[in-house]
BABA-917700 format. One record per residue: residue number from 1; z negated, y, x negated of N, C-alpha, C in turn. Coordinates in nm, 3 decimals. Layout:
BEGIN
<site n="NUM" n_c3="Z" n_c2="Y" n_c1="X" ca_c3="Z" ca_c2="Y" ca_c1="X" c_c3="Z" c_c2="Y" c_c1="X"/>
...
//
This chain:
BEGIN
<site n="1" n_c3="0.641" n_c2="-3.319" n_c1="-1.281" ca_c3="0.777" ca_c2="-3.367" ca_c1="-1.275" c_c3="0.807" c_c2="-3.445" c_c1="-1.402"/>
<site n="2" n_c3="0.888" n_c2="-3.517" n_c1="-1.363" ca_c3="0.941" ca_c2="-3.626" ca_c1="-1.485" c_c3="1.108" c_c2="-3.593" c_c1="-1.524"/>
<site n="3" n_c3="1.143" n_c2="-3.527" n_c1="-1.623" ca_c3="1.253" ca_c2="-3.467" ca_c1="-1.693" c_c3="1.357" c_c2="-3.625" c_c1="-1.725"/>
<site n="4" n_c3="1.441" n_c2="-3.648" n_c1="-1.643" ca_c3="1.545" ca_c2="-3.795" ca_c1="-1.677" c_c3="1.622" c_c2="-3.747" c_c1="-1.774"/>
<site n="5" n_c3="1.671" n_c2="-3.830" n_c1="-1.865" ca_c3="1.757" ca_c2="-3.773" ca_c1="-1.988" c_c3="1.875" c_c2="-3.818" c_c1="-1.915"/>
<site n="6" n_c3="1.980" n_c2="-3.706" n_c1="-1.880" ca_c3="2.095" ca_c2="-3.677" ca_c1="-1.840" c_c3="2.168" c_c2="-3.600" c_c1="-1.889"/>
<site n="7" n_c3="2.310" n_c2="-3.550" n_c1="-1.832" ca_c3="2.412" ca_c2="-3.454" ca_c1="-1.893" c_c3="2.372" c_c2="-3.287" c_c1="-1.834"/>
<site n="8" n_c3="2.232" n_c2="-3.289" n_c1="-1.776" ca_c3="2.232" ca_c2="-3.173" ca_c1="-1.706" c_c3="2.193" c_c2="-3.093" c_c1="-1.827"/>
<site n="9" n_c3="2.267" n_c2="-2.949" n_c1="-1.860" ca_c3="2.223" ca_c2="-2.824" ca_c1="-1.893" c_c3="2.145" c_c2="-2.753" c_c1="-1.939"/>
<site n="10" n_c3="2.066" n_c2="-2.744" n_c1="-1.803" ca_c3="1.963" ca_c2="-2.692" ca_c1="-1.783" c_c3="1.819" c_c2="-2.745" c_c1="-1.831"/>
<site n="11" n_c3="1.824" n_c2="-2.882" n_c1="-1.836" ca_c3="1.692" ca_c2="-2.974" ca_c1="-1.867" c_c3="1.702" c_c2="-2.980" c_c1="-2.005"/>
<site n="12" n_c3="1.796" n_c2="-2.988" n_c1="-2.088" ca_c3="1.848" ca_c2="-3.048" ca_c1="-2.232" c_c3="1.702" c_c2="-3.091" c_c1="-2.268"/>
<site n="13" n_c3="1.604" n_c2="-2.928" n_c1="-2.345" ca_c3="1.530" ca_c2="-2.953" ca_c1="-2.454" c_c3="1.387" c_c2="-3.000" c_c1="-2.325"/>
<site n="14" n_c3="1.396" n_c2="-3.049" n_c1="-2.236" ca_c3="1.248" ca_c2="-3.038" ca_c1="-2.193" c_c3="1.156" c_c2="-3.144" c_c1="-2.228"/>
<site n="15" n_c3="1.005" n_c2="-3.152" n_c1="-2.207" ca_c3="0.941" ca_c2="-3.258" ca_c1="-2.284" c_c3="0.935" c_c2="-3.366" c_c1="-2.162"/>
<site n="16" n_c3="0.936" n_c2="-3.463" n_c1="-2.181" ca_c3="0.975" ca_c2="-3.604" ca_c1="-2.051" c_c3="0.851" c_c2="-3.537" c_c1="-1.904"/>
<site n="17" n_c3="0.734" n_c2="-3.477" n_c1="-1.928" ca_c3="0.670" ca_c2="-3.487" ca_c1="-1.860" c_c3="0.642" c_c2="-3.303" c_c1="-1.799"/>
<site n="18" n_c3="0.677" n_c2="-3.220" n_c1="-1.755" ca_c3="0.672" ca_c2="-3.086" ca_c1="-1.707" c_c3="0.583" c_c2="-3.071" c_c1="-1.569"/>
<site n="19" n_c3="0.561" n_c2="-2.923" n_c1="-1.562" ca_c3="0.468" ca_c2="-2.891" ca_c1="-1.447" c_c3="0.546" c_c2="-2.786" c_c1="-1.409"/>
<site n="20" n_c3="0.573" n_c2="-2.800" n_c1="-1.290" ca_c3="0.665" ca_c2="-2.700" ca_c1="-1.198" c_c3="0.603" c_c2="-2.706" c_c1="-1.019"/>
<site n="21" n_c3="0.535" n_c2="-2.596" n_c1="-1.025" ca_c3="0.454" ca_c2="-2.601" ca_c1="-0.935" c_c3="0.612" c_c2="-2.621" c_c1="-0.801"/>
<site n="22" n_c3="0.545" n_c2="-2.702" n_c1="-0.672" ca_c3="0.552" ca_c2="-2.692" ca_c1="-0.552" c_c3="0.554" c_c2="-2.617" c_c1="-0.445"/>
<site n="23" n_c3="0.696" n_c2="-2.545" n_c1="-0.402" ca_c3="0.599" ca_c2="-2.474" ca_c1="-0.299" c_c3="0.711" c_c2="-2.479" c_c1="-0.191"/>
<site n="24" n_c3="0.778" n_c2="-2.602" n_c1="-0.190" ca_c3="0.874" ca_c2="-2.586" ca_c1="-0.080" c_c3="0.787" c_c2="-2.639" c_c1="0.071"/>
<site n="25" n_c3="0.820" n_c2="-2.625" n_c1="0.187" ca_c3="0.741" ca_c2="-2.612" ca_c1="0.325" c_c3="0.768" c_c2="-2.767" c_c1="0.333"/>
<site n="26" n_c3="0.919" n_c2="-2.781" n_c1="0.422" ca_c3="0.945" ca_c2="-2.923" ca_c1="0.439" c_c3="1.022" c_c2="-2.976" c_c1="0.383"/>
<site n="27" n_c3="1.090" n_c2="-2.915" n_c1="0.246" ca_c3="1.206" ca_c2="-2.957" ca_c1="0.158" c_c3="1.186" c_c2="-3.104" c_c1="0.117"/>
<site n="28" n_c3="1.305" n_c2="-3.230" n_c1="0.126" ca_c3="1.304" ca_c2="-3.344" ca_c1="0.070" c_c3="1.379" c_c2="-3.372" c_c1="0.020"/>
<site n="29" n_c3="1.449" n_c2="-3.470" n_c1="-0.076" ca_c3="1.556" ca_c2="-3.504" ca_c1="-0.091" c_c3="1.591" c_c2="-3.637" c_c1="-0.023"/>
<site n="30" n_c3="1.692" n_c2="-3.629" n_c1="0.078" ca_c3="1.739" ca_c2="-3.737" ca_c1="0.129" c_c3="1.875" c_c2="-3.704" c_c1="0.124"/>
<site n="31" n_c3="1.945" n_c2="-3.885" n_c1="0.120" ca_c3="2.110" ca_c2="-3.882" ca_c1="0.096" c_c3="2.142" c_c2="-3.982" c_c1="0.257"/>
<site n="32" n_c3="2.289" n_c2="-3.937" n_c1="0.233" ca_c3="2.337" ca_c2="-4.026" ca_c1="0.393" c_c3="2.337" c_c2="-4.135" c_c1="0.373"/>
<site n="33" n_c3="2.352" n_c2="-4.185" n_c1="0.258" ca_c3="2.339" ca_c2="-4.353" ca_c1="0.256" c_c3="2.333" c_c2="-4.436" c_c1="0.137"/>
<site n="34" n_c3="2.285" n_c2="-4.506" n_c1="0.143" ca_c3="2.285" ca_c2="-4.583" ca_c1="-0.030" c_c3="2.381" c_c2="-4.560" c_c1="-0.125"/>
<site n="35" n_c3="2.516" n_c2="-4.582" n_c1="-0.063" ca_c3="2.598" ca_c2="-4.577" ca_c1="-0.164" c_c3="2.582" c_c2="-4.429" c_c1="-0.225"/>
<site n="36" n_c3="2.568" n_c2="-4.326" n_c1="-0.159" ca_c3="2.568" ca_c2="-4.202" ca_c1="-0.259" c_c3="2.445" c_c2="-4.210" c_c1="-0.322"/>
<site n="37" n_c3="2.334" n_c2="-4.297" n_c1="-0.354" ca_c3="2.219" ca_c2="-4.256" ca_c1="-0.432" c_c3="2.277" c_c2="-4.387" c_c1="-0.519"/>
<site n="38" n_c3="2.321" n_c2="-4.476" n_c1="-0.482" ca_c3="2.409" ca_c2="-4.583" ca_c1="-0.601" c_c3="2.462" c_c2="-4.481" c_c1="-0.724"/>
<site n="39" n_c3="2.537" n_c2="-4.400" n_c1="-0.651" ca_c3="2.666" ca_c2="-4.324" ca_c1="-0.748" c_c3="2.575" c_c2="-4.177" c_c1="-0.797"/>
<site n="40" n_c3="2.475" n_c2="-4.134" n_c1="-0.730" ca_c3="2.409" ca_c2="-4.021" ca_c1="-0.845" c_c3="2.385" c_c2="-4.123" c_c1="-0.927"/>
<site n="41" n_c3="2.284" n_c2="-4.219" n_c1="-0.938" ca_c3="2.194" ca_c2="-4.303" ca_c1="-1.058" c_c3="2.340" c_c2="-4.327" c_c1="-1.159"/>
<site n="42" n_c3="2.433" n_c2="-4.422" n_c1="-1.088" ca_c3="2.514" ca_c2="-4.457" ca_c1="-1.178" c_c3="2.585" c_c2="-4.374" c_c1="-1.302"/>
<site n="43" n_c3="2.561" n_c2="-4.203" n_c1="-1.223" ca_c3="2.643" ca_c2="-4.113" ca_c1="-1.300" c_c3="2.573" c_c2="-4.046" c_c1="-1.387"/>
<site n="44" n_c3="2.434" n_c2="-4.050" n_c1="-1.336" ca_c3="2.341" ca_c2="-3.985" ca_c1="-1.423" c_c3="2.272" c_c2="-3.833" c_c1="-1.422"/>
<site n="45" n_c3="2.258" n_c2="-3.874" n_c1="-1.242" ca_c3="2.282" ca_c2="-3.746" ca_c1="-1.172" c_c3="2.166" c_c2="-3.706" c_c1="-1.146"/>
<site n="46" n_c3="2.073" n_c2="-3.788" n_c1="-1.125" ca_c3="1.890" ca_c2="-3.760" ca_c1="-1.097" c_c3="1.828" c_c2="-3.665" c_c1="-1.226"/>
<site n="47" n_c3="1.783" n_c2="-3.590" n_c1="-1.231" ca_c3="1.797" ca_c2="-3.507" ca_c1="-1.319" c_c3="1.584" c_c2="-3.522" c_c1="-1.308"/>
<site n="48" n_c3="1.534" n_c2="-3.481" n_c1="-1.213" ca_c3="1.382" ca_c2="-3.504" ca_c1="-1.239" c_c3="1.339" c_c2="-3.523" c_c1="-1.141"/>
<site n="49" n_c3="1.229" n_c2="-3.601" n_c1="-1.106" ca_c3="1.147" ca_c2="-3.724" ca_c1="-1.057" c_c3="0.958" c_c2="-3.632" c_c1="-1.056"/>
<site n="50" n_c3="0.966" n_c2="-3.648" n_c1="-0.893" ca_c3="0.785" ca_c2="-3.632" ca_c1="-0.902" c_c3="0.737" c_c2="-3.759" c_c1="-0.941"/>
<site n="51" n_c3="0.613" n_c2="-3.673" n_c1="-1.019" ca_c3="0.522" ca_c2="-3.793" ca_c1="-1.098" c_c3="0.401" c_c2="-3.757" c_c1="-1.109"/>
<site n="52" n_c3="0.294" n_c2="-3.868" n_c1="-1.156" ca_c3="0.154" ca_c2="-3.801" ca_c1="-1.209" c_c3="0.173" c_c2="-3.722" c_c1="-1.331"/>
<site n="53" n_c3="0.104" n_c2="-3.687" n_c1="-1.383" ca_c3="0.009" ca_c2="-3.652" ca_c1="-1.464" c_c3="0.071" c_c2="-3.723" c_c1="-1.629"/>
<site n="54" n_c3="0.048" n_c2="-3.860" n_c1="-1.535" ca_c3="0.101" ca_c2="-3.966" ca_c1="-1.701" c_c3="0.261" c_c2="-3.983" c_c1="-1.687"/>
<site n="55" n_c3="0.318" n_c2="-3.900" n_c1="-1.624" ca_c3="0.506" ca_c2="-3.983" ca_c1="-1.571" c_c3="0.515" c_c2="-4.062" c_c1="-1.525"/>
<site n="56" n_c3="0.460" n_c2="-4.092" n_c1="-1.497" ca_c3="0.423" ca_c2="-4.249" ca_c1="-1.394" c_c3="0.488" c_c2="-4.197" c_c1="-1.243"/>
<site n="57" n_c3="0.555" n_c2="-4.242" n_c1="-1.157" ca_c3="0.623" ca_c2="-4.246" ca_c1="-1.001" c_c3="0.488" c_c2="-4.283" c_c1="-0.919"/>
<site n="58" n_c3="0.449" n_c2="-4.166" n_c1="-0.833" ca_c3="0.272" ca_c2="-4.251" ca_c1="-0.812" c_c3="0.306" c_c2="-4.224" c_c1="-0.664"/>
<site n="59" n_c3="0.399" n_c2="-4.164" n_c1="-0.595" ca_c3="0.438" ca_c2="-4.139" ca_c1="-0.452" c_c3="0.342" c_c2="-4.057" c_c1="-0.412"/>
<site n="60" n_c3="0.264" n_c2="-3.996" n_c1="-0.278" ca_c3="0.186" ca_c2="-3.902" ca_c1="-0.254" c_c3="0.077" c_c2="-3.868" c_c1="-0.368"/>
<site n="61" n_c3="0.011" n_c2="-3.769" n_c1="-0.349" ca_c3="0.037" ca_c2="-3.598" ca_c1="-0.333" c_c3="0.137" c_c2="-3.617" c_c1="-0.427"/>
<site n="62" n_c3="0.152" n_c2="-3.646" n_c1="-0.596" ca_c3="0.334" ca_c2="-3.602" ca_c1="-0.680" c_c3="0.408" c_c2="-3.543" c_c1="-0.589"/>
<site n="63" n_c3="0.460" n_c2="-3.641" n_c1="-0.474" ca_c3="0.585" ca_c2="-3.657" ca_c1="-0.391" c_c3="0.533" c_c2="-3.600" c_c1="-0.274"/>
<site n="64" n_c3="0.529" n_c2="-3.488" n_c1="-0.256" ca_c3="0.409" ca_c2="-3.378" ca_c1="-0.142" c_c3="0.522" c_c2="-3.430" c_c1="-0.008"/>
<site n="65" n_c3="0.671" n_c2="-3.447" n_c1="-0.025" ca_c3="0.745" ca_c2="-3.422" ca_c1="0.108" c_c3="0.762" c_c2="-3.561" c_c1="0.114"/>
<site n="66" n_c3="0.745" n_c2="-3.659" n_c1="0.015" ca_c3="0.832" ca_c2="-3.791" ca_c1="0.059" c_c3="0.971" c_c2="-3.820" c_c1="0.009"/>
<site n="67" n_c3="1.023" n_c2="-3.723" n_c1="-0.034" ca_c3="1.134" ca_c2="-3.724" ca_c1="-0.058" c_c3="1.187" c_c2="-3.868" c_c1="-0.161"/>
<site n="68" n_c3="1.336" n_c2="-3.888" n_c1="-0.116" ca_c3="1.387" ca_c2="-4.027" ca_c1="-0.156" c_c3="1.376" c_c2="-4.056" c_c1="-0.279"/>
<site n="69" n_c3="1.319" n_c2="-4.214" n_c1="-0.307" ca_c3="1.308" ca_c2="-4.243" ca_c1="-0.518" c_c3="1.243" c_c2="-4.140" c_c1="-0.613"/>
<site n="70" n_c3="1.152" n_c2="-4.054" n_c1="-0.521" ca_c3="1.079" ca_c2="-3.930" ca_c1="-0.560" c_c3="1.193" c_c2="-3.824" c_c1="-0.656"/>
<site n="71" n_c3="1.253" n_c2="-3.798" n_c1="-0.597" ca_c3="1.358" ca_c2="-3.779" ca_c1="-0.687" c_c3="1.377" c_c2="-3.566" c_c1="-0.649"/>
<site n="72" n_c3="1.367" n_c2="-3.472" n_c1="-0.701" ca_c3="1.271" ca_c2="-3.326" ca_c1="-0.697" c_c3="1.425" c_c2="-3.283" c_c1="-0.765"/>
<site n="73" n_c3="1.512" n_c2="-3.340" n_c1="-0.853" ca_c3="1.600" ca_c2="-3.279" ca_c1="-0.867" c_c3="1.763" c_c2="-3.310" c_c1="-0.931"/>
<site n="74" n_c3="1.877" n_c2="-3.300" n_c1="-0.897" ca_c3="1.973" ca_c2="-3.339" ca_c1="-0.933" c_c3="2.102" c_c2="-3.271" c_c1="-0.974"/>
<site n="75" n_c3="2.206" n_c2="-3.274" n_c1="-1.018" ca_c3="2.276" ca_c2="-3.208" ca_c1="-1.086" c_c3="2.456" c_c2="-3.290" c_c1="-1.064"/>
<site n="76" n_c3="2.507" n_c2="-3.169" n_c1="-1.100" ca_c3="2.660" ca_c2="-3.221" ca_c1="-1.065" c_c3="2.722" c_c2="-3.306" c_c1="-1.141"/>
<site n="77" n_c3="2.813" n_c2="-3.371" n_c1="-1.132" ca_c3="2.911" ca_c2="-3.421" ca_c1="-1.246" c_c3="2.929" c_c2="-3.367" c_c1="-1.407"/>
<site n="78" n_c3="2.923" n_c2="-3.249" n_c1="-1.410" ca_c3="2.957" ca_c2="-3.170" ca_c1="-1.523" c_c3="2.824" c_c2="-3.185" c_c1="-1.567"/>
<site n="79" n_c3="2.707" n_c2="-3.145" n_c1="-1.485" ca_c3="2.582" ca_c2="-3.141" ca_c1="-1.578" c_c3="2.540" c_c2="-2.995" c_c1="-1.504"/>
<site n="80" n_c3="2.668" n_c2="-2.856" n_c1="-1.505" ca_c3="2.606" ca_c2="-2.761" ca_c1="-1.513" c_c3="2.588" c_c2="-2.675" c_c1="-1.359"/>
<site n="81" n_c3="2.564" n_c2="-2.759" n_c1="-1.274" ca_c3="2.505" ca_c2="-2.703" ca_c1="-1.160" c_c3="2.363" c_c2="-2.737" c_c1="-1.086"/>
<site n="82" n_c3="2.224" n_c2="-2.706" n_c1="-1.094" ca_c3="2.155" ca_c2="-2.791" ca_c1="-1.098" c_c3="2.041" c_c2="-2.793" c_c1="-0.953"/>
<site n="83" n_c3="2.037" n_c2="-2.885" n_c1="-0.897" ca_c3="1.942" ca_c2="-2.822" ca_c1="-0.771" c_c3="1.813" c_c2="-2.879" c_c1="-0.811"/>
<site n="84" n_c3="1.717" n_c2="-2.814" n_c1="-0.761" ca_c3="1.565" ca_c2="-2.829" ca_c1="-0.773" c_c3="1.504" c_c2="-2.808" c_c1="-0.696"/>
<site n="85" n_c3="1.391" n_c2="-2.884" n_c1="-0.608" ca_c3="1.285" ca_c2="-2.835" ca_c1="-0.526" c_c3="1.154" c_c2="-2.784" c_c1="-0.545"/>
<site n="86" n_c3="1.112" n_c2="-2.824" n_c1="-0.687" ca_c3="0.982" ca_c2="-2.746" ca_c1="-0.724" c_c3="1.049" c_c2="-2.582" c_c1="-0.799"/>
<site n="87" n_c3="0.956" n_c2="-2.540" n_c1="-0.819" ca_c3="0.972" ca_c2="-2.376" ca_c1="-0.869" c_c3="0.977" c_c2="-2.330" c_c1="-1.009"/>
<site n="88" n_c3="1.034" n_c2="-2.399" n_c1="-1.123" ca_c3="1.034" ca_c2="-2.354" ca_c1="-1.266" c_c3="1.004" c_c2="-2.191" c_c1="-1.270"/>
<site n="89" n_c3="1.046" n_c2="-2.125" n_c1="-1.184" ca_c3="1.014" ca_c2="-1.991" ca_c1="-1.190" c_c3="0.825" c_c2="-1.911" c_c1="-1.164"/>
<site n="90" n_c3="0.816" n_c2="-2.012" n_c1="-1.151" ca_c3="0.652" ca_c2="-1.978" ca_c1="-1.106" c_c3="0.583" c_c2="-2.039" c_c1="-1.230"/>
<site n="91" n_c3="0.624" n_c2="-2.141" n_c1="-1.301" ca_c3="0.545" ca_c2="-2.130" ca_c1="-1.445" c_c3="0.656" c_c2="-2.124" c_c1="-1.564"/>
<site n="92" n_c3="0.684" n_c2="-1.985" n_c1="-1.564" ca_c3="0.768" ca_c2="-1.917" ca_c1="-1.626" c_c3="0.668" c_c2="-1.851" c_c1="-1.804"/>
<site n="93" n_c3="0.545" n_c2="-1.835" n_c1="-1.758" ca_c3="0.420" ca_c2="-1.792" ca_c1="-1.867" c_c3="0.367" c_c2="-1.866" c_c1="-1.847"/>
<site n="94" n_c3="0.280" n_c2="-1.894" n_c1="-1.944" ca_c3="0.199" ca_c2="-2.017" ca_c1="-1.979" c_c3="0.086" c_c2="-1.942" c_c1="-1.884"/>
<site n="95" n_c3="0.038" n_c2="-1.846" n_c1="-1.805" ca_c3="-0.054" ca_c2="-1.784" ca_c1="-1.785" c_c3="-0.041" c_c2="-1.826" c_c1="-1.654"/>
<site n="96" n_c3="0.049" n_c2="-1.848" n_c1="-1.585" ca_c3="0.082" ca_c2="-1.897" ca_c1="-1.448" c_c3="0.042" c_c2="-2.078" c_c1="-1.424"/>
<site n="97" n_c3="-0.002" n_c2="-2.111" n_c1="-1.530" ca_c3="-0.036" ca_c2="-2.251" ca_c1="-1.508" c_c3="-0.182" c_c2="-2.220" c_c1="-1.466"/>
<site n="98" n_c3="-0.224" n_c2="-2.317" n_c1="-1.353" ca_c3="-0.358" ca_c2="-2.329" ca_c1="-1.291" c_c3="-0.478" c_c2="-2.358" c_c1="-1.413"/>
<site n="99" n_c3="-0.442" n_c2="-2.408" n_c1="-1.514" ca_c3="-0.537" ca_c2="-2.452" ca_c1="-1.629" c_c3="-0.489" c_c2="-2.429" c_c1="-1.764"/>
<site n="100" n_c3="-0.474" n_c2="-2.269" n_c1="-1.735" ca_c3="-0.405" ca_c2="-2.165" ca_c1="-1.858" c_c3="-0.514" c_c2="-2.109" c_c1="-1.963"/>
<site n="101" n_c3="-0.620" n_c2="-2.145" n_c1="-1.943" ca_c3="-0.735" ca_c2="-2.092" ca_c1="-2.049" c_c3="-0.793" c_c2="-2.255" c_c1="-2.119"/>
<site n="102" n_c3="-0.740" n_c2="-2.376" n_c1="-2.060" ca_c3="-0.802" ca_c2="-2.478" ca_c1="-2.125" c_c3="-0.761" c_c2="-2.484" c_c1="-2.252"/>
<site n="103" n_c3="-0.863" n_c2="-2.486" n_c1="-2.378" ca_c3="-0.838" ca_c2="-2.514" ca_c1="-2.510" c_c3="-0.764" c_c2="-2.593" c_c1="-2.588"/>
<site n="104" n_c3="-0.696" n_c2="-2.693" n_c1="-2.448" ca_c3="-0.522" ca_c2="-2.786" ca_c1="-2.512" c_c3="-0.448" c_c2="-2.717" c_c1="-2.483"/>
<site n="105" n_c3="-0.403" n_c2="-2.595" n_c1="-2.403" ca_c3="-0.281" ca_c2="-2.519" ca_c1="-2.404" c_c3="-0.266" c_c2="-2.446" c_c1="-2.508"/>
<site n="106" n_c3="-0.224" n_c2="-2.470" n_c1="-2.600" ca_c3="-0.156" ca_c2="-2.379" ca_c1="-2.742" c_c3="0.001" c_c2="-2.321" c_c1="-2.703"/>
<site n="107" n_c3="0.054" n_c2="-2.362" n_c1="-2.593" ca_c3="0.224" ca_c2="-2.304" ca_c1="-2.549" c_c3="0.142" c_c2="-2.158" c_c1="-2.542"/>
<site n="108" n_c3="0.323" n_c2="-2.064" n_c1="-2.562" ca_c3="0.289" ca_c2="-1.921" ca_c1="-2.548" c_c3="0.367" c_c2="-1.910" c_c1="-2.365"/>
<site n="109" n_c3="0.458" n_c2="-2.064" n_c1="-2.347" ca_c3="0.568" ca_c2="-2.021" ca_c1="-2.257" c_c3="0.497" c_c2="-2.121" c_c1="-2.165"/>
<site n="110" n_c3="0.549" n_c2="-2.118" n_c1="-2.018" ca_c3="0.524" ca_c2="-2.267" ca_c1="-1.963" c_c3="0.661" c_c2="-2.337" c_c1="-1.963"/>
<site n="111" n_c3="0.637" n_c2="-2.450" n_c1="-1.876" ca_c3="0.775" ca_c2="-2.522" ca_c1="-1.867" c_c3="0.892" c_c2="-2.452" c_c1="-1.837"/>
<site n="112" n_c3="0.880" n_c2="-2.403" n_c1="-1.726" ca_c3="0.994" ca_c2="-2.363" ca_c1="-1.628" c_c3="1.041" c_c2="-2.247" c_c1="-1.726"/>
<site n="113" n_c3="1.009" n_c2="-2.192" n_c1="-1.847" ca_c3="1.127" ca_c2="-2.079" ca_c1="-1.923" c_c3="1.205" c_c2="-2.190" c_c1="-1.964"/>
<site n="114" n_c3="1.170" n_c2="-2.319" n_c1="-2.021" ca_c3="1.330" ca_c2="-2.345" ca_c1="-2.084" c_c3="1.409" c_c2="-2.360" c_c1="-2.000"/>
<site n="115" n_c3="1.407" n_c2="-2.399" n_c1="-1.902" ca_c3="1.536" ca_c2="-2.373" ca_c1="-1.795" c_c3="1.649" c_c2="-2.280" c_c1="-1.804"/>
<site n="116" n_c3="1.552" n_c2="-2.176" n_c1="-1.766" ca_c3="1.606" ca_c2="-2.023" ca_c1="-1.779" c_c3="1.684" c_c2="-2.020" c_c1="-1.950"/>
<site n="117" n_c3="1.612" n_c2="-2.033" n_c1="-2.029" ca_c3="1.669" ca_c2="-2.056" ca_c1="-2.194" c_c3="1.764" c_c2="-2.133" c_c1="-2.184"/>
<site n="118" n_c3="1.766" n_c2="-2.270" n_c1="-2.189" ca_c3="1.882" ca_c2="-2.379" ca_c1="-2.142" c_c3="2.006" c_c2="-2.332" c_c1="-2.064"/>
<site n="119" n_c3="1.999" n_c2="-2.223" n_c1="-1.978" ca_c3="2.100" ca_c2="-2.181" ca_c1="-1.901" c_c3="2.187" c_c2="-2.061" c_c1="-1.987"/>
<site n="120" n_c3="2.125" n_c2="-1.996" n_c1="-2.053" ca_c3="2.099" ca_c2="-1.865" ca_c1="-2.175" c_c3="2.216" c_c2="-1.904" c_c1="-2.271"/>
<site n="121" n_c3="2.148" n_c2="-2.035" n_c1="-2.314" ca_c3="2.219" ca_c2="-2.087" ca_c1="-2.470" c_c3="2.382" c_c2="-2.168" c_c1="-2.389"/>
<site n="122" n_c3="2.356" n_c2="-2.200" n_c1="-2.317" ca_c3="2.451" ca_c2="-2.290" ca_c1="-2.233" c_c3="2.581" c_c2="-2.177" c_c1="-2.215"/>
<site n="123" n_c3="2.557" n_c2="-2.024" n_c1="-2.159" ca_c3="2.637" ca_c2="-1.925" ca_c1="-2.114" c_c3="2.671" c_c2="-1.914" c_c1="-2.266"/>
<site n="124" n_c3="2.583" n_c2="-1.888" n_c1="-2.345" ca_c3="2.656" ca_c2="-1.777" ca_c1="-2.498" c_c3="2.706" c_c2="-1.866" c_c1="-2.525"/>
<site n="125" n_c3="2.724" n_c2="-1.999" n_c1="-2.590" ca_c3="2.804" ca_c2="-2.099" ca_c1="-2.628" c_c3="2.952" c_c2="-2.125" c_c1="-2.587"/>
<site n="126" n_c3="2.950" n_c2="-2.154" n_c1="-2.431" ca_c3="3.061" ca_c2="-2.146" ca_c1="-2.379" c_c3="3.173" c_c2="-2.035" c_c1="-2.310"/>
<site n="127" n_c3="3.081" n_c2="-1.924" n_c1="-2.316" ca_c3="3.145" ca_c2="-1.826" ca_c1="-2.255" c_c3="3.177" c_c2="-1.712" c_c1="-2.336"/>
//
């Protein structure tokens, strides 16, 4: 997945390029009509984008359903409501990544905890 720098929350600290495994059946993102994918982009609402490897938009396998402008996840006006179709919760430990013993993983966490953190710091701050 490709992390868009937006007002969302939840994404704040992530690094542009994350791994959040897949495991929805036939989940896509599709909108009723241009003008509402006009007005997410315009607002700054696309929150993260399937991609390769390099962040690059490469369309199949990235984009397993097809889903519209490869676009995996988006977020409200405010920032702090956030929908997602891949699973941050499944590489929650760095141990849950498929290539968790290769000698470039030095993380103790995988991607998908800052989420969970991001949501953490987001509650104690404001609430």
């Amino acid at each position: 997945m490709r992390a868009e720098r937006t007002r969302c929350i939840w994404t704040k600290s992530l690094p542009e390029v994350v791994y959040f495994p897949v495991a929805h059946g036939e989940g896509k993102f599709v909108v009723k009509d241009r003008t509402c994918l006009a007005r997410l982009k315009k607002n700054g609402q696309i929150v993260m984008r399937y991609c390769g490897r390099d962040g690059r938009r490469t369309g199949y396998p990235a984009n397993p359903n097809g889903s519209l402008d490869d676009i995996a996840g988006i977020c409200d006006e405010t920032g702090r409501i956030f929908g997602l179709m891949p699973h941050p919760e499944r590489h929650a430990y760095y141990q849950q990544h498929p290539r968790w013993t290769s000698p470039d993983n030095k993380r103790r966490a995988g991607d998908g905890m800052a989420i969970f953190k991001n949501g953490v710091e987001y509650i104690q701050k404001h609430f």
